[in-house]
Rosetta silent file (secondary structure, phi, psi, omega in degrees, C-alpha in Angstrom):
SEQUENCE: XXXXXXXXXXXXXXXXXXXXXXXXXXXXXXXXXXXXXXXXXXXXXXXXXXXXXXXXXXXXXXXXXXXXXXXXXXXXXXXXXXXXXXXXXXXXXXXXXXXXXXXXXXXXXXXXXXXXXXXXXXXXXXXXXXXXXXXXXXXXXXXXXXXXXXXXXXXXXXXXXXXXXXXXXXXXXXXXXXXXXXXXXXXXXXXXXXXXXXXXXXXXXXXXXXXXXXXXXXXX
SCORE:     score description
SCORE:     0.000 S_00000001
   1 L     0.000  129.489 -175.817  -61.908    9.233  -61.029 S_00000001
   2 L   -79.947  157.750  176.213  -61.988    6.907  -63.708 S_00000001
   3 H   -29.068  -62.987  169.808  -59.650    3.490  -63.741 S_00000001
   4 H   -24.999  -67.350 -176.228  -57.798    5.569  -66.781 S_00000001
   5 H   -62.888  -46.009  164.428  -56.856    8.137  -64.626 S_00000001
   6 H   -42.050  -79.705  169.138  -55.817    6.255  -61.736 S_00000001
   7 H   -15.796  -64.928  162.436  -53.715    4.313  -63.808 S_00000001
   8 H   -43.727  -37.860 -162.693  -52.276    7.647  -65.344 S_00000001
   9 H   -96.714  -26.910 -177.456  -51.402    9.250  -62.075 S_00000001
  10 H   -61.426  -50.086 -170.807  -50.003    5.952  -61.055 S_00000001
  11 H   -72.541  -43.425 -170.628  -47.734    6.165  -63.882 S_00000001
  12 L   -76.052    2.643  177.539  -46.919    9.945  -62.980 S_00000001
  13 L  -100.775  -33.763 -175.375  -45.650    8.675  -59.470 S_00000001
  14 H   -51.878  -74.084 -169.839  -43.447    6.131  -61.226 S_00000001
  15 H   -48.467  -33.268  173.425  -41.713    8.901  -63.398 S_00000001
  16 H   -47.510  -70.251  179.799  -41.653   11.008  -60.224 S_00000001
  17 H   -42.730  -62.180 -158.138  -39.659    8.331  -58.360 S_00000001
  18 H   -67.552  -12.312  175.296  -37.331    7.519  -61.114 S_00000001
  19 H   -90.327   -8.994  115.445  -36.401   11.544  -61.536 S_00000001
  20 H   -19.351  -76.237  160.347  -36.144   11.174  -58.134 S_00000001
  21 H   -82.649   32.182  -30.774  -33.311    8.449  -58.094 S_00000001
  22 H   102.324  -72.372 -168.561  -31.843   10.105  -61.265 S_00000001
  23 H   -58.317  -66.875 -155.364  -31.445   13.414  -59.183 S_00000001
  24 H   -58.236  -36.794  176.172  -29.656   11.121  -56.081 S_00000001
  25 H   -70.639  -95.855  164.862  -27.054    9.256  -58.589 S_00000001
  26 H    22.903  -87.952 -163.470  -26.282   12.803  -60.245 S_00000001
  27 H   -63.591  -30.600  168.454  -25.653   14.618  -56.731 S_00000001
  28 H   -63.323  -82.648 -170.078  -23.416   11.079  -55.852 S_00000001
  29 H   -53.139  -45.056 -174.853  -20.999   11.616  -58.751 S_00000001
  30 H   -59.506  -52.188  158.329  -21.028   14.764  -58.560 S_00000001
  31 H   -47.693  -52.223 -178.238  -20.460   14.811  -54.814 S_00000001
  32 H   -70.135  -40.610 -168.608  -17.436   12.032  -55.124 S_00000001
  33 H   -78.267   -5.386  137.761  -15.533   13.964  -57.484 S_00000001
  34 H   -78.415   -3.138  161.229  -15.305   16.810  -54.854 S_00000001
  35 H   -61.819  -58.880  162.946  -14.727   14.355  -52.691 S_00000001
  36 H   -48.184  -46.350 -168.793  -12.011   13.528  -54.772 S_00000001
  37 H  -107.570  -33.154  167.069  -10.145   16.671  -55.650 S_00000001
  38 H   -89.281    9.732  166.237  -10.621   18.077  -52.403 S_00000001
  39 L    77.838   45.330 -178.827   -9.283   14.725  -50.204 S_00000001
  40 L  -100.399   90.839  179.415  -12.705   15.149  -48.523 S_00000001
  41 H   -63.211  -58.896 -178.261  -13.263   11.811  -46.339 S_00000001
  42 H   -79.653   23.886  136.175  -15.726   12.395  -44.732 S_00000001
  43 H   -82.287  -24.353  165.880  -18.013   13.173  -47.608 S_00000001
  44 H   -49.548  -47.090 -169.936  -16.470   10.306  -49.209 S_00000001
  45 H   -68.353  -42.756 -174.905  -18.064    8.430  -46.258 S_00000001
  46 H   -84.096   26.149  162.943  -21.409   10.036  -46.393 S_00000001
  47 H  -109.904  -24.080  176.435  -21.779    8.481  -50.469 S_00000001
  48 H   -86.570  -20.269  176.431  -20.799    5.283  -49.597 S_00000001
  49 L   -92.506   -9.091  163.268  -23.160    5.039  -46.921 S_00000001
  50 L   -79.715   10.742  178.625  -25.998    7.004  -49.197 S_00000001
  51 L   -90.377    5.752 -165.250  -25.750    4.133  -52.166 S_00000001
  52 H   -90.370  -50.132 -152.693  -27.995    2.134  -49.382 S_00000001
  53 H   -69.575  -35.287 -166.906  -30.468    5.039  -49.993 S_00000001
  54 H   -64.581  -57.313 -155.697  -29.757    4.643  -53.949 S_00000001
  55 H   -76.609  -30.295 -173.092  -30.448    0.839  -53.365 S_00000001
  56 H   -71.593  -45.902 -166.868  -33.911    1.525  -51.063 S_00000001
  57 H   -59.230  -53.097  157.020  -35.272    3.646  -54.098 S_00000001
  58 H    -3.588  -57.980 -174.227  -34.527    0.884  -56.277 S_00000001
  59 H   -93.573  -25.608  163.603  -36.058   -1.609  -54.766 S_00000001
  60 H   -32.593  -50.841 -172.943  -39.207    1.087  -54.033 S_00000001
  61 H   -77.483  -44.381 -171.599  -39.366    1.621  -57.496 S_00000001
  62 H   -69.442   -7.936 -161.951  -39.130   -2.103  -58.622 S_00000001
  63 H   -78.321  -46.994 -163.925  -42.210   -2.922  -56.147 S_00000001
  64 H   -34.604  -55.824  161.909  -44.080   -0.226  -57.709 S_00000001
  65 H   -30.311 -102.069 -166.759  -43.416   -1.700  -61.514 S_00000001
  66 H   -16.263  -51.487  164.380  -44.826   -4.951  -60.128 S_00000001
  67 H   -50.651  -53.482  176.694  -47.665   -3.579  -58.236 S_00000001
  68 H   -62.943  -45.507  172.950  -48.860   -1.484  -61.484 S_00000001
  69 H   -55.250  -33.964  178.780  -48.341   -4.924  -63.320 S_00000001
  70 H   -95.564  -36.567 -163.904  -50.473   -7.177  -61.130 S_00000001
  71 H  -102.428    0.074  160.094  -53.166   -5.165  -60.248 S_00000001
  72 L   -79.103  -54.021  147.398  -53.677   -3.079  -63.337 S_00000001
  73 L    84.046   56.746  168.744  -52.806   -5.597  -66.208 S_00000001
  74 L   -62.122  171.276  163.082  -51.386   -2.468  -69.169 S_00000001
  75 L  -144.657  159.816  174.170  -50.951   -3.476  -72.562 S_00000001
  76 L    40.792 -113.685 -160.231  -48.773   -2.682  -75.196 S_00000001
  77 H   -73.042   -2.337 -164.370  -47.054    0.786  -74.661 S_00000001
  78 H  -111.340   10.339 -156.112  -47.745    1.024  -70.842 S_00000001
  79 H   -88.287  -71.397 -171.037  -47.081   -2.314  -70.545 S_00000001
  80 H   -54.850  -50.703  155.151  -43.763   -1.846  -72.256 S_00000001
  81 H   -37.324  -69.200  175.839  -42.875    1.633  -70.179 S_00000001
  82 H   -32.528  -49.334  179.113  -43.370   -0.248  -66.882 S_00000001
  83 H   -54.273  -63.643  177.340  -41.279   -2.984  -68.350 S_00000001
  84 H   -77.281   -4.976  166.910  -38.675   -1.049  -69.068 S_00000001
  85 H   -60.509  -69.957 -161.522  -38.398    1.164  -65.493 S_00000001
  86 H   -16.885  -52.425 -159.099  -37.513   -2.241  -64.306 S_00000001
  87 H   -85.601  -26.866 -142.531  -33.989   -2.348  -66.386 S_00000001
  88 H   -78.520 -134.355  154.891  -33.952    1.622  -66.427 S_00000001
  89 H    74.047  -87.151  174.309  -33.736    1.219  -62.567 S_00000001
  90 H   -51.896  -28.693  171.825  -30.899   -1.175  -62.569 S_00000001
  91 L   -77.941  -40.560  176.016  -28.952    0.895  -64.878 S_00000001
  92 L   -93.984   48.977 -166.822  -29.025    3.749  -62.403 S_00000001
  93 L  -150.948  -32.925  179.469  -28.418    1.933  -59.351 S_00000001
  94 H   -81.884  -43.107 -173.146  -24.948    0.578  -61.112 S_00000001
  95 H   -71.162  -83.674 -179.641  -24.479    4.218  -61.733 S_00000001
  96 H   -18.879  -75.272  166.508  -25.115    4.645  -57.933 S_00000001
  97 H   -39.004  -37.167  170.686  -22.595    2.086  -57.209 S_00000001
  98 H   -88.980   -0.153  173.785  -19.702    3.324  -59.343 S_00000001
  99 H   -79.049  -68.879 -169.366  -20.136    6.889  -57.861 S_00000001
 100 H   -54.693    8.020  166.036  -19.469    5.089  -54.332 S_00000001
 101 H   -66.819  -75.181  171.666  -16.622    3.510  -56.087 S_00000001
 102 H   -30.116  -57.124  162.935  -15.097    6.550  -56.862 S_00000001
 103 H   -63.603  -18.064  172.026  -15.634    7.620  -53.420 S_00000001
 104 H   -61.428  -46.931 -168.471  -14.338    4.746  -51.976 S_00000001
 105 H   -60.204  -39.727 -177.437  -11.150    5.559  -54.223 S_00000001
 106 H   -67.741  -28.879 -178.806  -10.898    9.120  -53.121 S_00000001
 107 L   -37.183  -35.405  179.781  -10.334    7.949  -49.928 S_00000001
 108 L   -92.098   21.646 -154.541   -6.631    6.856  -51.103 S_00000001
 109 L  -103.329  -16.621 -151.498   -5.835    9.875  -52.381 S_00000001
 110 L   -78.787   29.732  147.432   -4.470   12.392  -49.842 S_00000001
 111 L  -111.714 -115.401  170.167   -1.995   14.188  -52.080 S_00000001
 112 L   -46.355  167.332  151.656   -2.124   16.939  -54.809 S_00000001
 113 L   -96.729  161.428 -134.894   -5.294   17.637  -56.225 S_00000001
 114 H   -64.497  -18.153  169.884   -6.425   15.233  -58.474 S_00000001
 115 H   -43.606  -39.852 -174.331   -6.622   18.222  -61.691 S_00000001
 116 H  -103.962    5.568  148.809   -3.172   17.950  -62.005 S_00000001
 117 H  -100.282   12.528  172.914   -2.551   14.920  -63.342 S_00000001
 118 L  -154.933  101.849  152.381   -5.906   15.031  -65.323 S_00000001
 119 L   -77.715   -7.847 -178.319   -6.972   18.420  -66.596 S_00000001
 120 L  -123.428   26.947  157.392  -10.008   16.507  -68.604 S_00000001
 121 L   -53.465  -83.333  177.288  -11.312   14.485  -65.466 S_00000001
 122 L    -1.729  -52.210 -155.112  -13.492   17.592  -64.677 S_00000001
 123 H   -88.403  -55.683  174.133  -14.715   17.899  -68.454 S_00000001
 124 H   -56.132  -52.216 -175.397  -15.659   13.911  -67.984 S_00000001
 125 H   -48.316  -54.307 -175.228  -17.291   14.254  -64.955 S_00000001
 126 H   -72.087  -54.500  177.703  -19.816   17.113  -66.218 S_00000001
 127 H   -23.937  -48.731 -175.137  -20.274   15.273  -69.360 S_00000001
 128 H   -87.855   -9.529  176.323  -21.338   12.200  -67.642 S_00000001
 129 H   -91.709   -4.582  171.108  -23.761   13.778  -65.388 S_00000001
 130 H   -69.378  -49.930 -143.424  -25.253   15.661  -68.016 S_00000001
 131 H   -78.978  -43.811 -168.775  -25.828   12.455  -70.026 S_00000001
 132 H   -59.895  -51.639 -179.587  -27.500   10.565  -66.913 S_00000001
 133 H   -63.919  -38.967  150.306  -30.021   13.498  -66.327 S_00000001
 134 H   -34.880  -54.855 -179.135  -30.769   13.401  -70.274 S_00000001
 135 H   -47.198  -72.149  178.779  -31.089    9.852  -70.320 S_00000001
 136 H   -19.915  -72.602  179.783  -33.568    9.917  -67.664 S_00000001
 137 H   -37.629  -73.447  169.585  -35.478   13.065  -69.137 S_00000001
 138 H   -60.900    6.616  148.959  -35.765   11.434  -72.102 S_00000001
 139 H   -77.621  -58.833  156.449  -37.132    8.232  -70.933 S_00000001
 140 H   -23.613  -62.998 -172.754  -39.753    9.888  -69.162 S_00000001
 141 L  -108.286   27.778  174.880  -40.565   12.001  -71.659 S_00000001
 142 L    43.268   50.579  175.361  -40.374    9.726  -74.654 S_00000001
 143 L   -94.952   93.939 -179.640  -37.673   11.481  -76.357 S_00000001
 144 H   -77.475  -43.810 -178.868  -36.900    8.737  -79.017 S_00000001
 145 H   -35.450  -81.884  174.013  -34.772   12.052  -80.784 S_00000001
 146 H   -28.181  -91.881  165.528  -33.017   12.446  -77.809 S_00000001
 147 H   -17.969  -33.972  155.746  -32.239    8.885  -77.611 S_00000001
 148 L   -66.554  -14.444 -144.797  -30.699    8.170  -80.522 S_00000001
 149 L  -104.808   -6.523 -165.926  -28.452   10.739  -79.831 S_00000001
 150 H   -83.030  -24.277  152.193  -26.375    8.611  -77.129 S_00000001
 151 H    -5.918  -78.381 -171.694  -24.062    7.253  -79.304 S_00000001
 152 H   -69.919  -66.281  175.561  -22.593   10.040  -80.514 S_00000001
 153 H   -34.789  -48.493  177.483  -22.156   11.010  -76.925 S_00000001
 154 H   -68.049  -34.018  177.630  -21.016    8.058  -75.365 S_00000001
 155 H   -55.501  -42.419 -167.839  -18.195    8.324  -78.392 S_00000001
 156 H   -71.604  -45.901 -178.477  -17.174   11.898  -76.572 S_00000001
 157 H   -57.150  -14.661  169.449  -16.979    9.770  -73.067 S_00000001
 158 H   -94.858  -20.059  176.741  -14.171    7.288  -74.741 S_00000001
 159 H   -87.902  -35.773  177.687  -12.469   10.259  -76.176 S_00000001
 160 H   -80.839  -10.229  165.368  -12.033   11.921  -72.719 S_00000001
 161 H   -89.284    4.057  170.771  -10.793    8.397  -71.089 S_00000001
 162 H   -88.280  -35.992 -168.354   -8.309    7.780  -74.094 S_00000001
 163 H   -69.916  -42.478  165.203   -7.206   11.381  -73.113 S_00000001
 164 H   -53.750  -58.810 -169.489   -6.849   10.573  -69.097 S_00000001
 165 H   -82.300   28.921  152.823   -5.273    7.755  -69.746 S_00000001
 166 H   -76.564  -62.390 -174.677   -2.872    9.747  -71.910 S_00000001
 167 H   -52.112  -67.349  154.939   -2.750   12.084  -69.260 S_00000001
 168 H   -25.089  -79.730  177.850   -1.835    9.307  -66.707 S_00000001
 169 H   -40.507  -35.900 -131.068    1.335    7.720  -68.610 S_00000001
 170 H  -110.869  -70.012  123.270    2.771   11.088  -69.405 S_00000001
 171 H    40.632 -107.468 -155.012    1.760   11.461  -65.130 S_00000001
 172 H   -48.441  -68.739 -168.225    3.763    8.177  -64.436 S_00000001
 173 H   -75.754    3.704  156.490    6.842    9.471  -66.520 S_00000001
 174 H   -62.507  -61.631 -164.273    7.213   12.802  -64.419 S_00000001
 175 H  -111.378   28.976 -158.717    6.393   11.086  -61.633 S_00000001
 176 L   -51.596  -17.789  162.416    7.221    7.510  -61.481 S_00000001
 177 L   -81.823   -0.712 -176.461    6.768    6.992  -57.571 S_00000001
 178 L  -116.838   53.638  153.900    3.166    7.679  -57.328 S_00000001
 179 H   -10.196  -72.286 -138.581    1.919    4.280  -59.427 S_00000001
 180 H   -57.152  -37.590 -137.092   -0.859    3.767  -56.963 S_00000001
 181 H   -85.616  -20.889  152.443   -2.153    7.086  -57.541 S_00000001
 182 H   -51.877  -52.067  179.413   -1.907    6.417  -61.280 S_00000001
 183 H   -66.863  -43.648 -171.998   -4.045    3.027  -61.192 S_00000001
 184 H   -70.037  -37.005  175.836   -6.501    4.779  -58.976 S_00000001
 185 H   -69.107  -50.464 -150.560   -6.998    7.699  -61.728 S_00000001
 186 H   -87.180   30.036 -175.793   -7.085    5.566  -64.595 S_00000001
 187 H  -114.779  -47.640 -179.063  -10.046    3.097  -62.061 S_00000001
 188 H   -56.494  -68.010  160.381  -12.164    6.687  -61.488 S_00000001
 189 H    -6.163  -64.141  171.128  -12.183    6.701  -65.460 S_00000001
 190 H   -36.604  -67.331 -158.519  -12.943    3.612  -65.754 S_00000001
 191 H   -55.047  -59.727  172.355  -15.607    3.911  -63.250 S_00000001
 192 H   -21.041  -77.563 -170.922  -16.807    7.073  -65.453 S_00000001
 193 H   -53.516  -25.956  176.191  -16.955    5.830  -68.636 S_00000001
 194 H   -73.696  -75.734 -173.586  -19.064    2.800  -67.026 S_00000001
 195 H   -42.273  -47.219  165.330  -21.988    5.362  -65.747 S_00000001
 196 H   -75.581   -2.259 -175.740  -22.280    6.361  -69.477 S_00000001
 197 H   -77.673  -43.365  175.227  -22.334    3.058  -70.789 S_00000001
 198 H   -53.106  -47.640  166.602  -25.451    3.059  -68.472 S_00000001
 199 H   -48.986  -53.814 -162.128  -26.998    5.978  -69.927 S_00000001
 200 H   -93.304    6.948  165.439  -27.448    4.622  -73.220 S_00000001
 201 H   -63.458  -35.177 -164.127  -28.589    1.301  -71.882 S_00000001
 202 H   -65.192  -21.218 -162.150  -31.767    3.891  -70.358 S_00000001
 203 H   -96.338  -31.038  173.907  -32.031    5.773  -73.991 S_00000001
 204 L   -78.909   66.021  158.833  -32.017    2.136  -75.840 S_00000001
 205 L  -175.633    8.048  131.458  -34.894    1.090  -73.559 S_00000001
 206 L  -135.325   41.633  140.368  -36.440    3.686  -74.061 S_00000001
 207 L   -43.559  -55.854 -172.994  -36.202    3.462  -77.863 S_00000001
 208 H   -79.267    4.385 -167.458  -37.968   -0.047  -77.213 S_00000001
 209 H   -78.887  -26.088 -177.951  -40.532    1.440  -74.861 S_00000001
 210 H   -72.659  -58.339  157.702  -41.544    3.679  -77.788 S_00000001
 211 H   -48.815  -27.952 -179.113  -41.027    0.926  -80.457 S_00000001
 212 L    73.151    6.633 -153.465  -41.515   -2.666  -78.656 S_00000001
 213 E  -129.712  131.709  146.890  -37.941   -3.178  -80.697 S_00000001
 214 E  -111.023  107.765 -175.416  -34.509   -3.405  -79.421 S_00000001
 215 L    71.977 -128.040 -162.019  -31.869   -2.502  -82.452 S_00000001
 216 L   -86.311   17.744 -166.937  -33.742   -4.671  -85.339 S_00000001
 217 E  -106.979  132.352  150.707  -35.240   -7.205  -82.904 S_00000001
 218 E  -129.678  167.272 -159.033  -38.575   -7.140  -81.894 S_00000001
 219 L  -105.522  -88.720 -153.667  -39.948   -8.309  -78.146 S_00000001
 220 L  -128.849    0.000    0.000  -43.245   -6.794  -77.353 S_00000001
């Protein structure tokens, strides 16, 4: 097998891993917010103690970059892929962390379920796990289309946390003794809306992986 190839399959281990930790943030959010609506602690328990697993891929992944960097020596576009798992990486590992937020959060929780003071949590939730498994896809698979497209998207993820936290007030003036449970909805939001911010950090990196350019600037 030539050097080429190694090098290729090398690469095809990378993208494995990061679709890999992609899938495990996904199944964490996904996982808290039944955690969440059904007051389920001890699944709550098993995401905050899986973000360690979130954090081992991480660091798995970053030796890997490094490793492909020193003893291979890319240029230009493979140079710039590699370059950019590094941030991609970091962006889902913050995603990793605000799922175990959320689960931390359901923990404080342990009355109605959480639908009925936010009918468009749900609708947020799928939204944002769609957009993480895009991002990803399209990093991989050097969907610059795709990428551009996060924008628009990320715009729909501010319209459903102006609607919760519509949803919330109106909440608070039904219900004016359960505050806490108000601050804690409009902090899972929060949390949300954060995990998509993340996605389009991965589709603008990997705009520059295609380009060497981030917005009009260019690096490498």
């Amino acid at each position: 097998m030539t050097t080429r190839m190694l090098f290729l399959q090398e690469l095809d281990e990378l993208n494995a891993e990061l679709t890999q930790m992609s899938e495990m943030v996904q199944e964490a959010i996904e996982k808290s917010f039944t955690a969440l609506n059904q007051h389920d602690t001890g699944l709550a328990q098993e995401i905050i103690k899986g973000d360690r697993l979130i954090d081992n891929m991480e660091r798995k992944i970053e030796t890997h970059c490094l490793t492909l960097m020193l003893k291979q020596q890319p240029v230009a576009k493979d140079l710039r892929h590699i370059s950019t798992a590094l941030k991609v990486v970091t962006d889902l590992e913050r995603m990793g962390d605000h799922a175990s937020d959320i689960a931390e959060l359901s923990t404080h929780l342990k009355e109605e379920p959480i639908c009925s003071a936010s009918k468009h949590l749900p609708a947020m939730v799928e939204n944002v796990k769609a957009m993480v498994s895009d991002a990803i896809r399209a990093f991989i698979e050097k969907d610059t289309d795709t990428a551009k497209q996060f924008e628009l998207r990320d715009d729909i993820i501010d319209a459903y946390f102006d609607k919760v936290k519509t949803e919330v007030v109106e909440f608070l003036k039904n219900d004016g003794d359960k505050s806490d449970m108000a601050v804690d909805l409009l902090m899972i939001a929060k949390y949300l809306e954060r995990i998509g911010d993340h996605a389009v950090n991965v589709c603008e990196w990997t705009e520059f992986s295609d380009t060497g350019s981030v917005g009009d600037i260019s690096i490498l």
